[in-house]
C-alpha atoms as a printed R data frame, in Angstrom:
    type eleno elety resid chain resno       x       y       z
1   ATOM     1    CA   UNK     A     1 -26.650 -22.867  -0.029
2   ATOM     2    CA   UNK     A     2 -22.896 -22.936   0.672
3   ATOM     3    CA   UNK     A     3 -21.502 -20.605   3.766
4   ATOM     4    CA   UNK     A     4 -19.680 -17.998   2.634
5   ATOM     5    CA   UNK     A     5 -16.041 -17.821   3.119
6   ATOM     6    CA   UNK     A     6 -14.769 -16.420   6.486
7   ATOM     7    CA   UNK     A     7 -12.141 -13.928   5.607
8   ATOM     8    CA   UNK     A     8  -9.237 -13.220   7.816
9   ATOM     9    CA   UNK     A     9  -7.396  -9.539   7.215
10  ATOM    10    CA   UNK     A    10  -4.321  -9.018   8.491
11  ATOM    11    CA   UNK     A    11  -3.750  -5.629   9.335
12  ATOM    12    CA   UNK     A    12  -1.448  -2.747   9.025
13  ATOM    13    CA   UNK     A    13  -2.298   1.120   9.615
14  ATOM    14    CA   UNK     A    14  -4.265   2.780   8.081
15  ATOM    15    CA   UNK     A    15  -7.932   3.344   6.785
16  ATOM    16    CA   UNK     A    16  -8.098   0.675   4.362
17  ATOM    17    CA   UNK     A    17  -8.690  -2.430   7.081
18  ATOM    18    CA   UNK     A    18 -11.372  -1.259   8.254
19  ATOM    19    CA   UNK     A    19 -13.095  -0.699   4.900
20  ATOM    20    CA   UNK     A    20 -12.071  -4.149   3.475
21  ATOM    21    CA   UNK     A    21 -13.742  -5.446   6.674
22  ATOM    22    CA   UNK     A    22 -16.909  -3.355   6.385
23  ATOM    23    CA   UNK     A    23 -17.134  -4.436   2.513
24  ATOM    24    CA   UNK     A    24 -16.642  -8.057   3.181
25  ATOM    25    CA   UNK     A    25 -19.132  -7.978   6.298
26  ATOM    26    CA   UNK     A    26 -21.645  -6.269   4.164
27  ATOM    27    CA   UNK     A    27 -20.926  -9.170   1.377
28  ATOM    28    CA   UNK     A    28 -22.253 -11.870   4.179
29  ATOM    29    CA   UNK     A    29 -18.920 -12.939   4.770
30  ATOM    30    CA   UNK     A    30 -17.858 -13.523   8.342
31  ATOM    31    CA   UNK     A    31 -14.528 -11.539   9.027
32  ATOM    32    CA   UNK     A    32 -11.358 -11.800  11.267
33  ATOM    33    CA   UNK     A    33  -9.023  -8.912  11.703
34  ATOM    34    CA   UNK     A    34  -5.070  -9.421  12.983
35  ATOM    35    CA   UNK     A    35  -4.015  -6.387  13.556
36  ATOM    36    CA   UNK     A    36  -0.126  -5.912  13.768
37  ATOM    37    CA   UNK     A    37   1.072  -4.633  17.104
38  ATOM    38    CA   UNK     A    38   2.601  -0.991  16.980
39  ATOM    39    CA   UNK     A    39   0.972  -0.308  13.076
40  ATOM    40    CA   UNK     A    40  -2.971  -1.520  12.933
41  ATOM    41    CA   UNK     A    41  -5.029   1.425  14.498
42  ATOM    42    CA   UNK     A    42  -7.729   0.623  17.237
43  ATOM    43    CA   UNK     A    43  -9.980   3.334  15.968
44  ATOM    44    CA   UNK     A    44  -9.757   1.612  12.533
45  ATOM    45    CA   UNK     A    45 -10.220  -2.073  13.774
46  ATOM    46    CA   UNK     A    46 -12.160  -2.117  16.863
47  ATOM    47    CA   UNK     A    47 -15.800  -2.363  15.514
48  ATOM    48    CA   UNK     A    48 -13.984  -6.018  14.544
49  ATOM    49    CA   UNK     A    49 -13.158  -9.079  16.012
50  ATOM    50    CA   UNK     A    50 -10.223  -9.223  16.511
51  ATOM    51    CA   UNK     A    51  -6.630  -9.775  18.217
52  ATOM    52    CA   UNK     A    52  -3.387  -7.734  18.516
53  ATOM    53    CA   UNK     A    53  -0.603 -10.200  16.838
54  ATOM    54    CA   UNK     A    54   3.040  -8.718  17.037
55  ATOM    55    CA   UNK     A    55   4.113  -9.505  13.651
56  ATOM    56    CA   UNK     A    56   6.724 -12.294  14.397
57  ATOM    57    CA   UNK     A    57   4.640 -14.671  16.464
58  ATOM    58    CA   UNK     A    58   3.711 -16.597  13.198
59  ATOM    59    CA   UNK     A    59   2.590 -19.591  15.031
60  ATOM    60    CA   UNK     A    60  -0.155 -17.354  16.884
61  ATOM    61    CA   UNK     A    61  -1.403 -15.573  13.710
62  ATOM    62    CA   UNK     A    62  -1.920 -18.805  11.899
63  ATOM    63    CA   UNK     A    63  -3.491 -20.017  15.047
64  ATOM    64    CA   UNK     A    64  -6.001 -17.144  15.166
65  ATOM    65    CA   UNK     A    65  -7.019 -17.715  11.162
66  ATOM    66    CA   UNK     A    66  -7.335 -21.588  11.958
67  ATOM    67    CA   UNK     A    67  -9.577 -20.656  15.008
68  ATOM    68    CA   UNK     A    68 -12.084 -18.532  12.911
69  ATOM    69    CA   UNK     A    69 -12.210 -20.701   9.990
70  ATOM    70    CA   UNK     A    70 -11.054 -18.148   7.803
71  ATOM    71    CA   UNK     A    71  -9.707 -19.692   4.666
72  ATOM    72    CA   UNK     A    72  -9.270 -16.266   2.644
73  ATOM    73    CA   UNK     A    73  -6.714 -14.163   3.843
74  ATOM    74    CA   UNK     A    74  -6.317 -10.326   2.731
75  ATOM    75    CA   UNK     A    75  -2.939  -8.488   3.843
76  ATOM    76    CA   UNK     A    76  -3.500  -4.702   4.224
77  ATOM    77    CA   UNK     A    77  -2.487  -1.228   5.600
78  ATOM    78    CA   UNK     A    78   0.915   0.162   6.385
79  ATOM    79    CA   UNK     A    79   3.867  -1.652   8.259
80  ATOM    80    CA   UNK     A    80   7.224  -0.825   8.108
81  ATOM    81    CA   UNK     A    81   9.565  -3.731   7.641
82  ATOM    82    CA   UNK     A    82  11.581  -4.882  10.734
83  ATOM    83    CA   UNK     A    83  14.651  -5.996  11.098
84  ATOM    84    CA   UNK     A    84  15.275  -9.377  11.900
85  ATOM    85    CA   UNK     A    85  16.458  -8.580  15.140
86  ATOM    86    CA   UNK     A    86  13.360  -6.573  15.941
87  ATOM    87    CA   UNK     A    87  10.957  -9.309  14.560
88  ATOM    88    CA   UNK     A    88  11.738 -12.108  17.211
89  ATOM    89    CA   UNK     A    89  10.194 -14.723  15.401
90  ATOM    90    CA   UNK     A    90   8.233 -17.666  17.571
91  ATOM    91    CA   UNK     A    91   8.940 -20.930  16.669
92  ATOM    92    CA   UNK     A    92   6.724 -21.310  13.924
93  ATOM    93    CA   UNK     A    93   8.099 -17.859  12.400
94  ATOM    94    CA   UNK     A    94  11.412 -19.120  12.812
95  ATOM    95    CA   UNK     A    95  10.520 -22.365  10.706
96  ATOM    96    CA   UNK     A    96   8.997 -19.461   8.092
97  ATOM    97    CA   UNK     A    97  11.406 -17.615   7.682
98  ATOM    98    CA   UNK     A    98  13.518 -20.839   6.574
99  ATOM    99    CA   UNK     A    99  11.042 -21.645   4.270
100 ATOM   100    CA   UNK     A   100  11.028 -18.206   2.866
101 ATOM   101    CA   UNK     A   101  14.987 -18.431   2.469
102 ATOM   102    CA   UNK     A   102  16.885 -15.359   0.934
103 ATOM   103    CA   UNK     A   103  14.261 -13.092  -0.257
104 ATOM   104    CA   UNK     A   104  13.554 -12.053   3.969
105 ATOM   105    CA   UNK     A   105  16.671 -10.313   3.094
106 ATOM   106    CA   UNK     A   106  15.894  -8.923  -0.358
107 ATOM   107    CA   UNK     A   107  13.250  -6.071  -1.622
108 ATOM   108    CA   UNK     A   108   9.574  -6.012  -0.123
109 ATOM   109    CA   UNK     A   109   7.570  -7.100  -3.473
110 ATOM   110    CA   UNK     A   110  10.696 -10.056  -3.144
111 ATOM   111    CA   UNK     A   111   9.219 -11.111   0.876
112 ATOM   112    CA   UNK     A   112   5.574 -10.130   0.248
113 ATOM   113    CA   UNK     A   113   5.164 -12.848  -2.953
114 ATOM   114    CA   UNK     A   114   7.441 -15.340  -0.579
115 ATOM   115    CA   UNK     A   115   4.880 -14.592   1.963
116 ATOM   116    CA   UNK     A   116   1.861 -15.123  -0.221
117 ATOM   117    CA   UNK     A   117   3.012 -18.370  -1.528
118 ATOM   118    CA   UNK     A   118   3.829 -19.532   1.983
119 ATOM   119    CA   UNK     A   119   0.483 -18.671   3.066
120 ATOM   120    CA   UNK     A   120  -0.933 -20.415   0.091
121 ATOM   121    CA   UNK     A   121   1.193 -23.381   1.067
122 ATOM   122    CA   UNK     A   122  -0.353 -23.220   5.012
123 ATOM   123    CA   UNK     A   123  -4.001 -23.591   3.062
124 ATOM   124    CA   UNK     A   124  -5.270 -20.169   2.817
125 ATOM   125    CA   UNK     A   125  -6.276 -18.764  -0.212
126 ATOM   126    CA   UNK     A   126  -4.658 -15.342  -0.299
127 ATOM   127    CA   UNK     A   127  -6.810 -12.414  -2.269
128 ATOM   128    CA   UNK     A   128  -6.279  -8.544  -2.941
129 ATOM   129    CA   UNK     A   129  -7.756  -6.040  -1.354
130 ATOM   130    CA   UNK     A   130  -9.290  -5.332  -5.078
131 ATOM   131    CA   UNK     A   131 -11.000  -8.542  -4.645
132 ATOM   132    CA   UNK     A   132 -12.761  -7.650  -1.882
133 ATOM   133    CA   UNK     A   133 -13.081  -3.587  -2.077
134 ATOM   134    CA   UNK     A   134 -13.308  -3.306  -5.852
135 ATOM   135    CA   UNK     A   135 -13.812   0.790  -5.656
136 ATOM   136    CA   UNK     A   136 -10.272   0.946  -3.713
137 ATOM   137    CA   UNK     A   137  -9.050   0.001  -7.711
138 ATOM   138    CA   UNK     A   138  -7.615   3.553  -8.829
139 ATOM   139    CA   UNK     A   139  -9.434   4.462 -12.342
140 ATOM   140    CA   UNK     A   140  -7.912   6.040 -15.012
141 ATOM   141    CA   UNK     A   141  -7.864   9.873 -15.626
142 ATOM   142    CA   UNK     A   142  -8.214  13.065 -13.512
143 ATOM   143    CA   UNK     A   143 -10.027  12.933  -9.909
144 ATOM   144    CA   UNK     A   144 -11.251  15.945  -8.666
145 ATOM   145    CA   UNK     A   145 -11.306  19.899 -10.059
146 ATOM   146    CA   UNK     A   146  -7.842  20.143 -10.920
147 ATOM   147    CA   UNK     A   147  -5.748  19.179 -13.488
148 ATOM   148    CA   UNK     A   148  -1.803  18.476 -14.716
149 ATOM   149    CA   UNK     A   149  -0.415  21.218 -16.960
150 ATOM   150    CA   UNK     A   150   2.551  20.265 -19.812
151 ATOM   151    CA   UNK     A   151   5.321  20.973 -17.557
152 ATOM   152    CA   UNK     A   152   3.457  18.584 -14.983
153 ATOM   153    CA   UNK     A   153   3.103  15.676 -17.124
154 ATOM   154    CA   UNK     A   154   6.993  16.307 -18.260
155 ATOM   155    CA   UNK     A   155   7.479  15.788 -14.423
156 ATOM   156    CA   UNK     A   156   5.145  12.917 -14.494
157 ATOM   157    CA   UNK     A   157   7.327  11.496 -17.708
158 ATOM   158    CA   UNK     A   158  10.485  12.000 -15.949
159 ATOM   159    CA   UNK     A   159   8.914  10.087 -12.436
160 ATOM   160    CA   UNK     A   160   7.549   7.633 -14.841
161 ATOM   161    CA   UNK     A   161  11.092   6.506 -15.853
162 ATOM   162    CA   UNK     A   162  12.527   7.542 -12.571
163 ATOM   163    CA   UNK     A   163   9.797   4.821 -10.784
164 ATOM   164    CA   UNK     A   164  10.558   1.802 -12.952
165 ATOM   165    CA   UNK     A   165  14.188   1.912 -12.796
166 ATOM   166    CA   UNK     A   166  13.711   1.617  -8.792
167 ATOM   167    CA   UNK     A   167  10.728  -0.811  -9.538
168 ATOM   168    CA   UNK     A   168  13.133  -3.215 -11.585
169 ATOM   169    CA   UNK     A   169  15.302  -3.302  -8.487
170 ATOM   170    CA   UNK     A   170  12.451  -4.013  -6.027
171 ATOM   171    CA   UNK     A   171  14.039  -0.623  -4.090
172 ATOM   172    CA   UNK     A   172  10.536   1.326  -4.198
173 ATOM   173    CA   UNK     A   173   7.342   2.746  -5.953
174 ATOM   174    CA   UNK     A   174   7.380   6.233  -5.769
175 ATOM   175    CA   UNK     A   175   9.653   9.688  -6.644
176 ATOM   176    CA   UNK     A   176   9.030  12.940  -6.500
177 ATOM   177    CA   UNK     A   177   9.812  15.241  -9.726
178 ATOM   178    CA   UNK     A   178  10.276  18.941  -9.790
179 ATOM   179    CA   UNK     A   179  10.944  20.907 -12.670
180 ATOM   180    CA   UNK     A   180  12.827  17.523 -13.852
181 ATOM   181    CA   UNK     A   181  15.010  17.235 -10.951
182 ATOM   182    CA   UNK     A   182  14.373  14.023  -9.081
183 ATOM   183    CA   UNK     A   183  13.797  15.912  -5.133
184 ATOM   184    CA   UNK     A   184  13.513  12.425  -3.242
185 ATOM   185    CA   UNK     A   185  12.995   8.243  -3.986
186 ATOM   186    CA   UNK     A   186  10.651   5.995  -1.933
187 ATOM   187    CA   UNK     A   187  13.252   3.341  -0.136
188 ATOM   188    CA   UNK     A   188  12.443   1.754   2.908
189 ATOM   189    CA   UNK     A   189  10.867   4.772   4.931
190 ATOM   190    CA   UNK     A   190   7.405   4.795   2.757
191 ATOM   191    CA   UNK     A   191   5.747   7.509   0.982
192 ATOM   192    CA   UNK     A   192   5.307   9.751   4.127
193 ATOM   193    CA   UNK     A   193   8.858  10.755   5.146
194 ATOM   194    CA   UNK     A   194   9.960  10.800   1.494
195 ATOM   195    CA   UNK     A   195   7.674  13.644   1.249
196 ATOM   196    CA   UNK     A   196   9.282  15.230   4.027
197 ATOM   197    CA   UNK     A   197  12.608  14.892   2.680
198 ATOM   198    CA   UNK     A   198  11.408  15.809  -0.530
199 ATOM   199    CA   UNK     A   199   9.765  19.294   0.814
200 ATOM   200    CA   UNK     A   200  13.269  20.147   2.248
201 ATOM   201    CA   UNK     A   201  14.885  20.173  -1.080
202 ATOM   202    CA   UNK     A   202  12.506  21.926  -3.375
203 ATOM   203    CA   UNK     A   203  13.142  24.906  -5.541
204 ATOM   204    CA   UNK     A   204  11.523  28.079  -5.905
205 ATOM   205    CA   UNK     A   205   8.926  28.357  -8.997
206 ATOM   206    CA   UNK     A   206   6.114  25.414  -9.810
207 ATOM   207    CA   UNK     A   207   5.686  22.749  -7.299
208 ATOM   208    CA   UNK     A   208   6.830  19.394  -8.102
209 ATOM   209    CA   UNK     A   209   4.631  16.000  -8.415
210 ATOM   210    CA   UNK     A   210   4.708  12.906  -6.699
211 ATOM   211    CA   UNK     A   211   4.675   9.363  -8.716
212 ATOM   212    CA   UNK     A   212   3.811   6.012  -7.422
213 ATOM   213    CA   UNK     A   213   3.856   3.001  -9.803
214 ATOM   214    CA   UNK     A   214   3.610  -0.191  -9.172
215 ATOM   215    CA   UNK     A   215   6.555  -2.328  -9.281
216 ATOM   216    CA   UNK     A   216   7.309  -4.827 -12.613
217 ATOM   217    CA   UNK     A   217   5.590  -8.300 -11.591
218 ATOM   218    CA   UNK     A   218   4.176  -6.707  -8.464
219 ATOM   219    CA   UNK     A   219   2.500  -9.227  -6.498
220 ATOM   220    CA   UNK     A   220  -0.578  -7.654  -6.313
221 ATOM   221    CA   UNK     A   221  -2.238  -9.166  -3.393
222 ATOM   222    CA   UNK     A   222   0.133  -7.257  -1.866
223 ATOM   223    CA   UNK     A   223   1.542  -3.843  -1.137
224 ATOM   224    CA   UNK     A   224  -0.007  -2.208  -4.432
225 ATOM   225    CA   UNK     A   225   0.817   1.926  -4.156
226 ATOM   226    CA   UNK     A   226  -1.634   3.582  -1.622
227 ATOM   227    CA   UNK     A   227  -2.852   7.261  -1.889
228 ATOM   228    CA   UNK     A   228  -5.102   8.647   0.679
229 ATOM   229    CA   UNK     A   229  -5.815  12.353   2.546
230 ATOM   230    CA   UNK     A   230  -2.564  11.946   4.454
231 ATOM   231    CA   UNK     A   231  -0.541  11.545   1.504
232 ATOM   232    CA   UNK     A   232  -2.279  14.651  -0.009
233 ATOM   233    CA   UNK     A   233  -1.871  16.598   3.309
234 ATOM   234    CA   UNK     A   234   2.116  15.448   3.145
235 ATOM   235    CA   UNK     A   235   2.168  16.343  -0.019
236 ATOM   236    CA   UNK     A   236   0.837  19.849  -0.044
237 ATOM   237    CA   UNK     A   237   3.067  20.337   3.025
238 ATOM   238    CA   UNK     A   238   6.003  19.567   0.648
239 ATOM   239    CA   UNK     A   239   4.926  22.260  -1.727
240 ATOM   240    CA   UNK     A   240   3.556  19.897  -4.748
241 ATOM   241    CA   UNK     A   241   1.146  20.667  -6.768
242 ATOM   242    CA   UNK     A   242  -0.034  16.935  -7.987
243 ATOM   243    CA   UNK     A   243   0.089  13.332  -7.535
244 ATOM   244    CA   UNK     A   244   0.003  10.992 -10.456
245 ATOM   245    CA   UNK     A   245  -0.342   6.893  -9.628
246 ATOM   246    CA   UNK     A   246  -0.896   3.887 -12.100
247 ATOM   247    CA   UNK     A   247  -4.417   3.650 -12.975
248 ATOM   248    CA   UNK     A   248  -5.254   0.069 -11.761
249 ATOM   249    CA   UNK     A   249  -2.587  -0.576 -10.459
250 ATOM   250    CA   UNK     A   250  -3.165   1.542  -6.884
251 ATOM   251    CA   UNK     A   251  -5.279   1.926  -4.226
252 ATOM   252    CA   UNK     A   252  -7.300   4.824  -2.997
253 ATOM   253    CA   UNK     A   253  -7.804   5.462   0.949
254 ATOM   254    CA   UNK     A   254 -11.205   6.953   1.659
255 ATOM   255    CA   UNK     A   255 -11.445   7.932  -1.951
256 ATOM   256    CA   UNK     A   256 -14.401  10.828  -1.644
257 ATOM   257    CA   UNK     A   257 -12.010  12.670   1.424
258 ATOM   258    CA   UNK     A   258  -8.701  12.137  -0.658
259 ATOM   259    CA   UNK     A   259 -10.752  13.553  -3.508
260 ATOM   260    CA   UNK     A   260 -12.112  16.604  -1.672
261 ATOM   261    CA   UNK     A   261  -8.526  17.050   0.032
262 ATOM   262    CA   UNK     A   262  -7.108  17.829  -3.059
263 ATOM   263    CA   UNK     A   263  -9.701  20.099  -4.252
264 ATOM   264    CA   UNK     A   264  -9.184  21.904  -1.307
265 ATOM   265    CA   UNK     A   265  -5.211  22.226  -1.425
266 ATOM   266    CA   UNK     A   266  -5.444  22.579  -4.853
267 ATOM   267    CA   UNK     A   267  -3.773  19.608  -5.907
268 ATOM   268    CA   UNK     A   268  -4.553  16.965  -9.117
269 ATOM   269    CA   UNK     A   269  -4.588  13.377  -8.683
270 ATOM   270    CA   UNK     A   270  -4.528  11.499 -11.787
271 ATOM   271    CA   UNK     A   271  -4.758   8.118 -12.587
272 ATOM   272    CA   UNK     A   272  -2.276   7.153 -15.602
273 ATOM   273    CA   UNK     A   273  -1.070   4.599 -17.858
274 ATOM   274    CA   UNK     A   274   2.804   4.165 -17.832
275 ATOM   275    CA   UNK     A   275   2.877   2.436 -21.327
276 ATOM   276    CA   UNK     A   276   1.918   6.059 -22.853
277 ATOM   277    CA   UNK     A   277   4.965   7.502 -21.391
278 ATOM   278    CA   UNK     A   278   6.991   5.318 -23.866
């Protein structure tokens, strides 16, 4: 009987490392976690092997996969995208970044694909975190008690459109709707302080709604949208009443808490289907 495949996880904050390890361990498969210095959290990722990488030292992240035989490689969890200044890239990095040429200085989906193929190129086989933790996959439809009114799903139309014009760019996947007036777009600074923003510039009346598609030709081995309980305690904090995501097409963080969260705050979360939204 053949071994099954080590699998190494590199790792960014977040719940979702830890559950993609868990999953793959209970699987059979031996696992590997790199956890990025100053993002991957120790509660998360210490009941793992593994080491504390900071994310430029390439060379020593390639030498930790090599080490434990890992030849799939999953790339998870939050990390906010450093400068180049701030990365310091080793030697081997260095050579990387070369090889990934102008998109290091383009959108994220741009670097993450780069990244993948480079990977691919290094001889791992690079998977989703879908492939490994098939119930992260957000369904279709409503989660939980609550559910979107008309004037919600206008909001969600208007995010919908909103969502793929920044997609098309490769500027971000979210927006925040209220009452049809776009409150706040996801740029660099990730869902979390766009909901801040956003909850300093709503308006009196009905709540808004958050949206979160995934980009056009999102590489998705990579960086699909994430919702979990912080995003519904952020968003309940910035006086919305729903989140709507691409069915499919997102993950869901510790799905039975982010579904209880929202039952408790009140909140919908519901899976959708852009295409329907014309």
């Amino acid at each position: 009987m053949t071994a099954p495949r080590a699998l190494g996880i590199l790792a960014g904050g977040g719940a979702l490392p830890g559950q993609v390890a868990a999953a793959a361990q209970a699987a059979g498969r031996p696992v590997f976690i790199v956890a990025l210095e100053g993002f991957a959290e120790p509660a998360v990722i210490g009941a793992y092997p593994h080491a504390i990488v900071r994310m430029g030292a390439a060379g020593r992240i390639l030498d930790l996969l090599r080490a434990h035989s890992c030849q799939d490689v999953v790339m998870i969890g939050r990390v906010r995208r450093p400068s180049l200044f701030d990365l310091r890239p080793d030697g081997t990095g260095a050579k990387l970044l070369a090889r990934i040429g102008r998109v290091a200085f383009g959108g994220d989906d741009s670097l993450l694909a780069a990244v993948v193929k480079v990977l691919g190129e290094e001889g791992f086989s690079v998977l989703g975190t879908h492939d490994i933790l098939a119930e992260a996959l957000a369904p279709a439809g409503q989660l939980g008690r609550h559910a979107p009114d008309a004037e919600a799903m206008s909001d969600i139309a208007r995010g919908v459109a909103v969502c793929r014009a920044l997609g098309t760019v490769d500027v971000g996947q979210g927006c925040v709707v209220q009452q049809g007036l776009v409150l706040a777009v996801e740029a660099i600074e990730g869902t979390d302080a766009m909901l801040a923003r956003a909850g300093n510039h709503r308006r009196g009346g009905t709540g808004g709604v958050l949206v979160k598609l995934a980009k056009p030709g999102q590489e998705r081995r990579a960086d699909l949208p994430t919702i979990g309980p912080t995003t519904i305690t952020n968003a309940q904090a910035a006086g919305l009443r729903g989140i709507a995501f691409e069915a499919r097409n997102a993950l869901l963080a510790e799905r039975d808490s982010l579904v209880a969260a929202a039952d408790t705050a009140g909140l919908f979360i519901v899976g959708i289907d852009p295409a329907t939204f014309g």
